[in-house]
MIKOLMI-621172 format. One record per residue (C-alpha): z, y, x. Coordinates in steps of 0.02 Angstrom, whole numbers, plus 32768, in hexadecimal, padded with zeros to 4 digits. Example, Ala and Ser with C-alpha at 12.3 -4.5 7.8 and 13.67 -1.06 7.14 Angstrom:
% residues 2
81867F1F8267;81657FCB82AC;
% end
This chain:
% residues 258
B979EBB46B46;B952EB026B70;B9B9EA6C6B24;BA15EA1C6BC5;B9E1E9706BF5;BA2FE8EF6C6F;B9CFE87C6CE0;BA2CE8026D2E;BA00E7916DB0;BA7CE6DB6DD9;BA66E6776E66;BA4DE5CB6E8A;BAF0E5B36ED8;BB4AE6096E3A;BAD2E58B6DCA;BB22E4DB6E15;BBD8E51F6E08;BC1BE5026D67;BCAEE5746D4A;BC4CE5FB6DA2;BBB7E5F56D2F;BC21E5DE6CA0;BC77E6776CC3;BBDBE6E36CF0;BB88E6BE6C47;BC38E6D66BF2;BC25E78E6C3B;BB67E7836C32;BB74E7876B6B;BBFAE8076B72;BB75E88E6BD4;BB66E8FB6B35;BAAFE9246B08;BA19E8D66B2A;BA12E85F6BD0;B9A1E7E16C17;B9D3E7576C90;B981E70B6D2D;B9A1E6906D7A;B986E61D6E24;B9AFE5586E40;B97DE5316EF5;BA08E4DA6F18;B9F5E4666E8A;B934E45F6EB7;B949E4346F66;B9BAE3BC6F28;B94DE35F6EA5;B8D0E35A6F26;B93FE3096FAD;B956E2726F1C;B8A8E26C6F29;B890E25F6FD4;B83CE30F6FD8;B86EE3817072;B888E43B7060;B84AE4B070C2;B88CE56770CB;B841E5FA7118;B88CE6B17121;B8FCE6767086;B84FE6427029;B82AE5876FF8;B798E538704B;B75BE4EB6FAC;B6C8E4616FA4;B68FE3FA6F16;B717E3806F1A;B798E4116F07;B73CE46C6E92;B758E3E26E0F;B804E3FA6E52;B836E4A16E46;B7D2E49D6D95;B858E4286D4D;B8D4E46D6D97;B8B2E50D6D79;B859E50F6CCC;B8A7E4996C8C;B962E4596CAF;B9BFE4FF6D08;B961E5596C91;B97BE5136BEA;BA19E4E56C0E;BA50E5A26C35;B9FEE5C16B84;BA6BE5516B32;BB0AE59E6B80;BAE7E6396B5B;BACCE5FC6AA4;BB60E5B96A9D;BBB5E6566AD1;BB54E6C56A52;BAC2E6FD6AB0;BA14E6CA6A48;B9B2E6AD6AFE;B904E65C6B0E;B8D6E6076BBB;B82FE64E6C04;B7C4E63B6C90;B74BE6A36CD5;B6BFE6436C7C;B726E64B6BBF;B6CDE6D76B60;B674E70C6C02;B719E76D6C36;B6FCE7696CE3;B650E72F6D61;B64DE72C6DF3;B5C2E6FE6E96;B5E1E65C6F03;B62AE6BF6FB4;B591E6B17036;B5C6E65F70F9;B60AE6EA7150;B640E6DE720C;B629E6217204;B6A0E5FB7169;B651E5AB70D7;B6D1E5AE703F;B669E5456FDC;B68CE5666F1C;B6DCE6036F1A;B6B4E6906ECD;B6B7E7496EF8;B6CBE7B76E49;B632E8286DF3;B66FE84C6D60;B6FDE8476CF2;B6EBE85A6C31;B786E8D36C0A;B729E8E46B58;B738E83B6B28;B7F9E83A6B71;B81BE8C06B19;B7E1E8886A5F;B84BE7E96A91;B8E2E8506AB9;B8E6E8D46A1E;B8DDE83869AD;B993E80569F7;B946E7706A68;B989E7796B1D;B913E7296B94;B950E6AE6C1F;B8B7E6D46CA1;B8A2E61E6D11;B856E63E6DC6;B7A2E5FE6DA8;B6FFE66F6D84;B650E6456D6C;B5A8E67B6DA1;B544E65B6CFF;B4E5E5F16D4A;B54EE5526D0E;B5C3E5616DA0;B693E5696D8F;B6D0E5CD6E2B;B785E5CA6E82;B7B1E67A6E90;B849E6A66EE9;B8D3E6CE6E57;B8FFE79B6E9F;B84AE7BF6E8A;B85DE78D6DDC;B8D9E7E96DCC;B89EE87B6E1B;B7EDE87B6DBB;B848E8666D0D;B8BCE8ED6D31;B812E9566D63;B7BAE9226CD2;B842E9546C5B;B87AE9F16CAB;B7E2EA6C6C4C;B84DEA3D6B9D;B8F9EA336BE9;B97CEA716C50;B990E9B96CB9;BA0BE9866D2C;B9FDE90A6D9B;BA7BE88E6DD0;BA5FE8166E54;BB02E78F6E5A;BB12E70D6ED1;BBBDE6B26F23;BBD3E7516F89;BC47E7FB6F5A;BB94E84D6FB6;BB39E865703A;BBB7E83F70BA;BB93E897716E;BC03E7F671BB;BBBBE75B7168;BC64E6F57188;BCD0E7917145;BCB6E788708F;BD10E82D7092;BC95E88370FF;BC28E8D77060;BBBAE9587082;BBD2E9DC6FF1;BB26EA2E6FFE;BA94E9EF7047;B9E4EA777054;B956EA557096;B96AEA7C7158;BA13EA2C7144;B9B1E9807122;B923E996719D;B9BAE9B17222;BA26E91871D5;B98BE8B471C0;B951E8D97283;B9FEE8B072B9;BA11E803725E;BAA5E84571EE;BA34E81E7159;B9CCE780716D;B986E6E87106;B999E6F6704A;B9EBE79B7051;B943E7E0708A;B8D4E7D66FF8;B970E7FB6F98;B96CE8A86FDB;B8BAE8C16FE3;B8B7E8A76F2A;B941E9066F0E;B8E8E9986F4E;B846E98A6EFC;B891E9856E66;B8E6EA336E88;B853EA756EB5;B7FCEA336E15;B879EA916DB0;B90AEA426D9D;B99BEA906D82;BA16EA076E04;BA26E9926E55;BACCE92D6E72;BAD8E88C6EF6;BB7FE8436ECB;BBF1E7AD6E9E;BBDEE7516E18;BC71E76C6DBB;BC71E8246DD6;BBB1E8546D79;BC05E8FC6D30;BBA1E95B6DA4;BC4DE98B6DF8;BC54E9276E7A;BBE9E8E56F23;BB59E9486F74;BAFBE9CE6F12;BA31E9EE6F54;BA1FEA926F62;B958EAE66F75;
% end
């Protein structure tokens, strides 16, 4: 029987709210067994960027994201939402190491190619996620922090939406464990009344989402949310969980269901 492991996935919005974040790593840490945490930071991106007089653009929940940004998202990413989730979770007894995708080669990816007139510039679609080299980090006690950004080996750092990461870690790991994943974000789930916070849809397949995706109930972010969240069950793992932040028991919100 496979040992259980627990990806879990915090949003940007979660990241700039102190008591929120606070919280989620306090129960974060208290996820018995072996985890690994993922995490976004747009918000804080688009706001660094804003400082520096850098627009954002944002298409189908994805970040347009040009050289300028790039250097952005980098520091943002890499380097201060990053490390500074690594030294929280220190601090609450979690030994975590921060990681992007081009750390240890855990993750490449390929620059996405124009399609249907929209050039994302620097982001990067995954190949190939190393669930060896996660796994030799994880069975000697190390949780790792994964930071949105990939690489192409070809020199290149690539902003890669955060649920992919999620999704393609939770992939990459599932052959050596039983892995749940836990996407948690300001919301209870996904809510089928965007201005009803109440309105959570318990289970979600996939005709559910291609009617709730035709429809507009599901729309922007929550869209490659979802899409991930089904690759990974078809990949192998065992669930998948969309739900609030302060409820990651895998009780609560909107189970994905093949």
């Amino acid at each position: 029987m496979k040992e259980k492991l627990t990806v879990v996935k915090v949003g940007g919005a979660i990241v700039e709210d102190e008591a929120q974040l606070h919280q989620l790593l306090k129960d974060f840490s208290a996820i018995p067994g072996k985890k690994v945490l993922v995490h976004g930071g747009g918000r804080r991106a688009t706001q660094v960027a804003g400082q520096l007089g850098i627009e954002t653009q944002m298409v189908n929940g994805r970040r347009i994201t040009d050289a300028q940004m790039l250097q952005v998202v980098t520091m943002v990413y890499g380097g201060l939402v990053n490390k500074n989730l690594v030294a929280l979770l220190q601090a609450n007894g979690v030994n975590a190491v921060g990681l992007t995708g081009a750390d240890a080669n855990v993750i490449q990816a390929h620059k996405r190619p124009v399609k249907d007139g929209i050039d994302y510039g620097y982001v990067g679609d995954v190949d190939t996620a190393n669930g060896e080299t996660l796994r030799s980090l994880i069975e000697a006690g190390i949780t790792p922090v994964m930071a949105p950004l990939t690489h192409d080996m070809k020199g290149n750092i690539l902003n890669t939406n955060a649920d992919t990461i999620a999704s393609e870690t939770a992939k990459a790991l599932a052959p050596f464990y039983e892995v749940t994943l836990i996407f948690s974000f300001e919301k209870k789930g996904v809510l089928s009344n965007p201005d009803d916070d109440e309105s959570v849809i318990p289970t979600i397949n996939r005709e559910d989402f291609e009617r709730l995706k035709a429809d507009g109930t599901v729309a922007g972010g929550m869209l490659p949310k979802l899409e991930n969240a089904f690759n990974a069950i078809a990949a192998g793992v065992k669930a998948v969980n969309i739900t609030l932040a302060t409820a990651i028991d895998g009780q609560h919100g909107t189970l994905i269901v093949g």
